[in-house]
Structures are given as structure tokens and as C-alpha cells.
N, C-alpha and C positions, 0 to 999 in steps of 0.2 A: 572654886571656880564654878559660876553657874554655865548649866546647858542647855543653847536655846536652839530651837529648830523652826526654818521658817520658811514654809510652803509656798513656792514662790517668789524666791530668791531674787530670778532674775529682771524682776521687773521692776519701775521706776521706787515704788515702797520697800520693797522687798531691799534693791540693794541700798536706801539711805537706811533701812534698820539697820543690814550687816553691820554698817562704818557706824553705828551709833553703840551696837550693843558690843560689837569688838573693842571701842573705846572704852565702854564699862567696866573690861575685862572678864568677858564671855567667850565659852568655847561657841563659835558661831557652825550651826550645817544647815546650808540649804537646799532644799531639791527642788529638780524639774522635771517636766515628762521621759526626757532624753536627756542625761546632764552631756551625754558626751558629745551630742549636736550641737547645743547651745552655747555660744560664744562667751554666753556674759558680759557681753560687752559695759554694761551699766556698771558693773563690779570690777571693772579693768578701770572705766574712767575714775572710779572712785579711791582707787587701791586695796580695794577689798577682795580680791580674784583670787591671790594667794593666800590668803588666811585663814579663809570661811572653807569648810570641807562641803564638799556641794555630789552630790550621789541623783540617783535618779528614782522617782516612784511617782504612778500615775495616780491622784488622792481620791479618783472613782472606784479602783480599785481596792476592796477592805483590806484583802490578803495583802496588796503591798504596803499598806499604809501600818495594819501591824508588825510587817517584818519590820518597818524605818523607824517607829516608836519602841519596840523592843531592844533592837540594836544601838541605837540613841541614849535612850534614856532619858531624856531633857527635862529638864525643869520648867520650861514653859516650849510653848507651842504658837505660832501667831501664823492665821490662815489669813493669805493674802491670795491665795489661787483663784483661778476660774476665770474666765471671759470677762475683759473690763469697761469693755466700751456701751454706752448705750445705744449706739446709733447702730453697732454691728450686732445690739440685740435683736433689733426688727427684723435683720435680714436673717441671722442664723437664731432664732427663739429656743430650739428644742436644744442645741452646742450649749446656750448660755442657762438654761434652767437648768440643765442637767450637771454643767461644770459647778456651778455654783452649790446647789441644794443638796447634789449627790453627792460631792466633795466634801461638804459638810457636813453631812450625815457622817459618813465613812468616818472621818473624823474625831466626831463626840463617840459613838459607837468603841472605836478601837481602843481609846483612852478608858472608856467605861472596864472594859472586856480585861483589859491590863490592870485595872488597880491600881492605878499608878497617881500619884498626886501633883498632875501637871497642871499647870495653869494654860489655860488658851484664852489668846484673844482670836475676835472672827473679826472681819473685816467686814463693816456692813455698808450702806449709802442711804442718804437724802433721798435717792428717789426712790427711798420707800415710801416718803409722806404723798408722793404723790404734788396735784395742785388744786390746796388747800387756799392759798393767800393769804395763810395765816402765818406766823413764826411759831416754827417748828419746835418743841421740846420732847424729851424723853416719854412724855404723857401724852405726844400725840397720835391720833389715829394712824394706820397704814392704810395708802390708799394709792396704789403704783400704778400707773399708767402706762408704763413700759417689759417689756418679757426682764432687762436688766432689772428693774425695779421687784417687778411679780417674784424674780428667782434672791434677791437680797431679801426680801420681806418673808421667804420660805425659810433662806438660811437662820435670821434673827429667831423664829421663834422656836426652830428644830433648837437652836442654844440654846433660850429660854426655858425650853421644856427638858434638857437634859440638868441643865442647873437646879431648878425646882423638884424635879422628880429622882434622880439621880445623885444631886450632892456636890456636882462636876463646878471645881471654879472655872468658870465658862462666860464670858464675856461680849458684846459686841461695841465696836466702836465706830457709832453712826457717822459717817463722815461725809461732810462736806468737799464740794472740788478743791484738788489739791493737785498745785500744778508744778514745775522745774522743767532747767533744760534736758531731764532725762525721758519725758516725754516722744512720744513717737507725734506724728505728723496725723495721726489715726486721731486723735484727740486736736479739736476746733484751738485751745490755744496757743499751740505748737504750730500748727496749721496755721495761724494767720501770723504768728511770730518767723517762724520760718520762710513765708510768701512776702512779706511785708522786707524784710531784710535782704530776699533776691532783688525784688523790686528797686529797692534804694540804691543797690547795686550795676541797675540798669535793665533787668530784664523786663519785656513788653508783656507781661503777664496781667490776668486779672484776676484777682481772689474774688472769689464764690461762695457766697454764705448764705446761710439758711434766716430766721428769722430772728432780726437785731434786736428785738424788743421785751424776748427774754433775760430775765432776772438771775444770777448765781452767784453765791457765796464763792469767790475763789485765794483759796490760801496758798502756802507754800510749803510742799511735802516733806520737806527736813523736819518743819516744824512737827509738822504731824505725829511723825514717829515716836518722837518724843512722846509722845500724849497715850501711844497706843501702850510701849512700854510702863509709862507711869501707873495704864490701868491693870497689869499684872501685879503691881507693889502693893496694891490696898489691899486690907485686913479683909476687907469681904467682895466678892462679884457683883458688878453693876453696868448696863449698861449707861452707854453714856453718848450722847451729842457732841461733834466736834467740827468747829467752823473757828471763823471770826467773826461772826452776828454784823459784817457787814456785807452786801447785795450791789452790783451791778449787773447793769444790761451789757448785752455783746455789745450794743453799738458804743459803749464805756469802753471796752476792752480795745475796740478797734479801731478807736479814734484814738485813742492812748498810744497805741502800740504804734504806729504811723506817725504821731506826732513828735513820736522820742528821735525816730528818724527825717525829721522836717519834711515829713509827707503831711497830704490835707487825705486823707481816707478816701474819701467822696472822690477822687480821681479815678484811683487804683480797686473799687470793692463794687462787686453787684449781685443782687437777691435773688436765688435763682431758687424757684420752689422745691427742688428735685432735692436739694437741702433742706429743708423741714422734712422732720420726722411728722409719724402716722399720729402719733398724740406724743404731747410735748408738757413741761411743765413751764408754765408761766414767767411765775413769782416764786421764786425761795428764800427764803432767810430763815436763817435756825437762830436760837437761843444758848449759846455753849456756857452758860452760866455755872450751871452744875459742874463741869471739868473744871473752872475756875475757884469755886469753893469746894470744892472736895477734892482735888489735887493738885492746885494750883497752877496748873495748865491756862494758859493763857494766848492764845495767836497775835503774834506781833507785825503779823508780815500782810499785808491785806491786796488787792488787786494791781495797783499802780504800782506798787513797790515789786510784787510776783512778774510783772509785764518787764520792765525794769531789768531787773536781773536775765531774765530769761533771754530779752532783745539783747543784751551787754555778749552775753556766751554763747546765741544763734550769730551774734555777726562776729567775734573773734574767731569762733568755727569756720566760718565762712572764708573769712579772711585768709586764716590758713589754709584750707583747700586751693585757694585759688593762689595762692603762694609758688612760684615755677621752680621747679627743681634746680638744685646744686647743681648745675655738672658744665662744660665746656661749653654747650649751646645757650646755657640760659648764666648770666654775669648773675655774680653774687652780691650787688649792690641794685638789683630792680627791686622794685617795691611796687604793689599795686596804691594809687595814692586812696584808693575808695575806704582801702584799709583803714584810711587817718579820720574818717568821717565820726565827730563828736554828738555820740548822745545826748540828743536834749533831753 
């Protein structure tokens, strides 16, 4: 039985790896800052909360990160920690370069120090390329526009230079957006999935977006993990690019997402500057070619269909909340009718 450990457990990646790599038949542990705070909830939805041994270490910290790799032992290691949001980069810069780079550090450092023959993957992002307006590959420049951006582009090459100088199977797995309903409301397509499905429901709200005319690769995060796993399986460490090499604009996503629920967007949505970031990237598209011939990774699931799913499982969520309790005062035969509302 292999041993995997994965730093950041409770987040939307963190818990679709548990339920992928517990399927493998893998001893799963994952830690958090505080595990005895953290609800898990992402790993309760999933049924993974019982399974996964889940402990607590802060991955700033060297001394806790070698106590959790010595006591472990794992066979592979996948760092998905640190500050995830871009836009909550700008506000807090010095939380998200520090979570990320120094996370990383601590890291590669501790496995060094142990001799141990674990494989890691890093969790890197697209907005390292920055905007280029070119498509993106393994060979392109970094050129990050953002503190989330500056501090992945820090983490990638602290890998790279433990892997080359070092020996360390060490990997990063450049990643495009990748979205699901385990997303928080923190992240734009939660945000308009979740506004978008009050809305249709009745509420007199208006979603507030920043500017529609940006380009992004958006997948579907089940898929992902897959991809991240498969790059622990190969004969030698590489990083690699991962998307579905196809690009839409916000204003794609949320015309989409309103139209599923026979909304017209243009009613319900307005531009509100206070929403664009200080510097933004454009146009993005990556090239995942490489994942495709060298591990056969391939993204099946691309924006309409990620919209799709997500709007299906924000509004039976919904549905059920608003569902009136069992008991004397509320008949066990109401039904809200909005419930019965048919995804176009």
C-alpha cells in the first residue's frame, strides 16, 4: 500500500485528490494549519473525512514539516498549500508570497535533509506566464503580473533547482483554472454561479463583476488531479502544463451561466471598477499537449460543461436549504415549486 501525504487537504484539490488516491488504494494523511479547527467540510461532502488521517503542521514551519515527513513516511508528497486566490493576492501580498515560496522551501529542504525517496508534486499556476498573448507551454517565459503570480513563479523554480542540483523527484504541475462546486464564493466562478442561482430564485440582487473581456482556460478539478497524480508515475521528473487549450471570456462564462437558468445576463450583472484587479492578465491559453503525449492526460470537461455541472449542484444546494423543516408547523408535502426549475 502506498503512502501519500497532502498538504492541504482541505481545500477544493486537496480533497478531490483524497477521494481519487483512496480509490487507488492509498494510505491517505492530510494536514492543516489547525486540523482540530478545520471542519473539512469539502472531505465530509465527498466521503472522504473518515478515511484520510488528517493531523495538523504549519508548512512555514521546517521543524513541523520534518516532524509530519519523518512520522509519515509517504511515498509521494503533493503540495497544494498556501494562499489561493489571486485577487486576495493584492490585498494581502506579503501572507501569499510568504505562504507559498516559504512553504515550498520548507518542503524540498525537509525531504532533502531526510533522504528519503519521496516524490512531490508542487502545485504551480498560469499566472506565472503572466500576459504574454501568446499560448502558453512548458518553454515559456515567466512573466507574472500579480504577488499570487510572483510567489508560484518563486515556488516553480525553488523545485527546479532542488530537482537539478539535489536529485529530488520534484515536480510542478502548471495549472490552469480549475473549478467545481467545492469552490468557495472567494473565486469569480462560484461567485457568479452562486448569485446567478439566488437570482433565478427571486432575489432583487445584482452581480458585480469586474472586467468581462478577459480570457481563461477553465477546467474541471476532478479532472485535474488526476493529471497531478499521473505526474508522480513517470520514470523521470518533468514539469508540465495543464489546461484544456481551450479560452473563454468572463463575459462567456456569464452569459452561460444565466442562460442555463433562462436568465438574459444583461438584466441581472454590472461593471463595477472596484472589481478589476491592479494588473490583470488579458488573454490566456495554454498548450497541454505535452500532458497528452507523455501521460495521456487529456481534459475532457472544458467551460460550458464546468458551468453546467456547477449551476446543476449550486441550485439543488439551494433547493435544499430552502427546503422547511419536518415537524408540526411546516406539512410534509410543501415543496418550494422553484425547486422544479429545468436547466436549460
Amino acid at each position: 500500500m502506498k503512502r501519500a501525504l497532502i498538504i492541504g487537504i482541505s481545500g477544493q484539490d486537496g480533497a478531490y485528490l483524497s477521494k481519487l488516491l483512496l480509490s487507488k488504494g492509498y494510505e491517505v494523511h492530510g494536514t492543516s494549519r489547525d486540523a482540530n479547527l478545520n471542519a473539512f467540510g469539502r472531505l465530509r461532502v465527498l466521503g472522504t473525512l473518515e478515511k484520510a488521517h488528517l493531523l495538523s503542521m504549519n508548512p512555514c514551519d521546517f521543524s513541523s514539516v520534518v516532524r509530519v515527513l519523518a512520522r509519515i513516511q509517504p511515498d509521494e508528497v503533493y503540495n497544494l498549500a498556501g494562499q489561493s486566490s489571486v485577487a486576495l493576492s493584492f490585498q494581502q501580498p506579503v501572507e501569499t508570497i510568504e505562504s507559498i515560496t516559504g512553504g515550498t522551501l520548507c518542503l524540498l529542504e525537509a525531504i532533502r535533509s531526510l533522504a528519503s525517496p519521496i516524490r512531490m508534486f508542487n502545485a504551480g499556476s498560469v499566472e506565472c506566464f503572466g500576459d504574454t498573448g501568446e499560448i502558453a507551454t512548458e518553454s515559456s517565459p515567466l512573466r507574472p503580473v500579480s504577488p499570487y503570480g510572483v510567489a508560484k513563479s518563486s515556488a516553480y523554480w525553488e523545485v527546479a533547482s532542488y530537482r537539478q542540483s539535489y536529485g529530488l523527484f520534484a515536480c510542478t504541475g502548471i495549472l490552469a483554472n480549475h473549478e467545481s462546486p467545492l469552490r468557495s464564493e472567494r473565486f469569480v466562478t462560484q461567485k457568479i454561479v452562486a448569485a446567478a442561482c439566488r437570482i433565478a430564485r427571486g432575489s432583487k440582487e445584482t452581480l458585480f463583476v469586474g472586467n468581462l473581456e478577459i480570457t481563461r482556460d477553465w477546467g474541471w478539478a476532478d479532472e485535474y488531479v488526476t493529471a497531478m497524480w499521473l505526474m508522480l508515475q513517470q520514470q523521470q521528473p518533468a514539469d508540465c502544463v495543464l489546461g484544456t487549450g481551450v479560452s473563454y471570456t468572463l463575459r462567456d462564462l456569464v452569459e452561460h451561466t444565466f442562460k442555463l437558468l433562462g436568465m438574459d445576463w444583461r438584466s441581472h450583472t454590472q461593471v463595477r471598477s472596484e472589481f478589476t484587479r491592479p494588473s490583470d492578465i488579458l488573454r490566456l491559453r495554454v498548450d497541454p499537449s505535452k500532458a497528452r503525449t507523455e501521460m495521456g492526460w487529456q481534459a475532457q470537461i472544458t467551460m460550458p460543461s464546468v458551468i453546467r455541472r456547477m449551476v446543476t449542484e449550486e441550485w439543488a444546494r439551494s433547493a435544499e436549504s430552502d427546503r422547511p423543516q419536518q415537524d408540526h408547523a411546516a406539512p410534509q408535502d410543501r415543496v418550494d415549486s422553484s425547486a422544479n426549475l429545468q436547466i436549460l
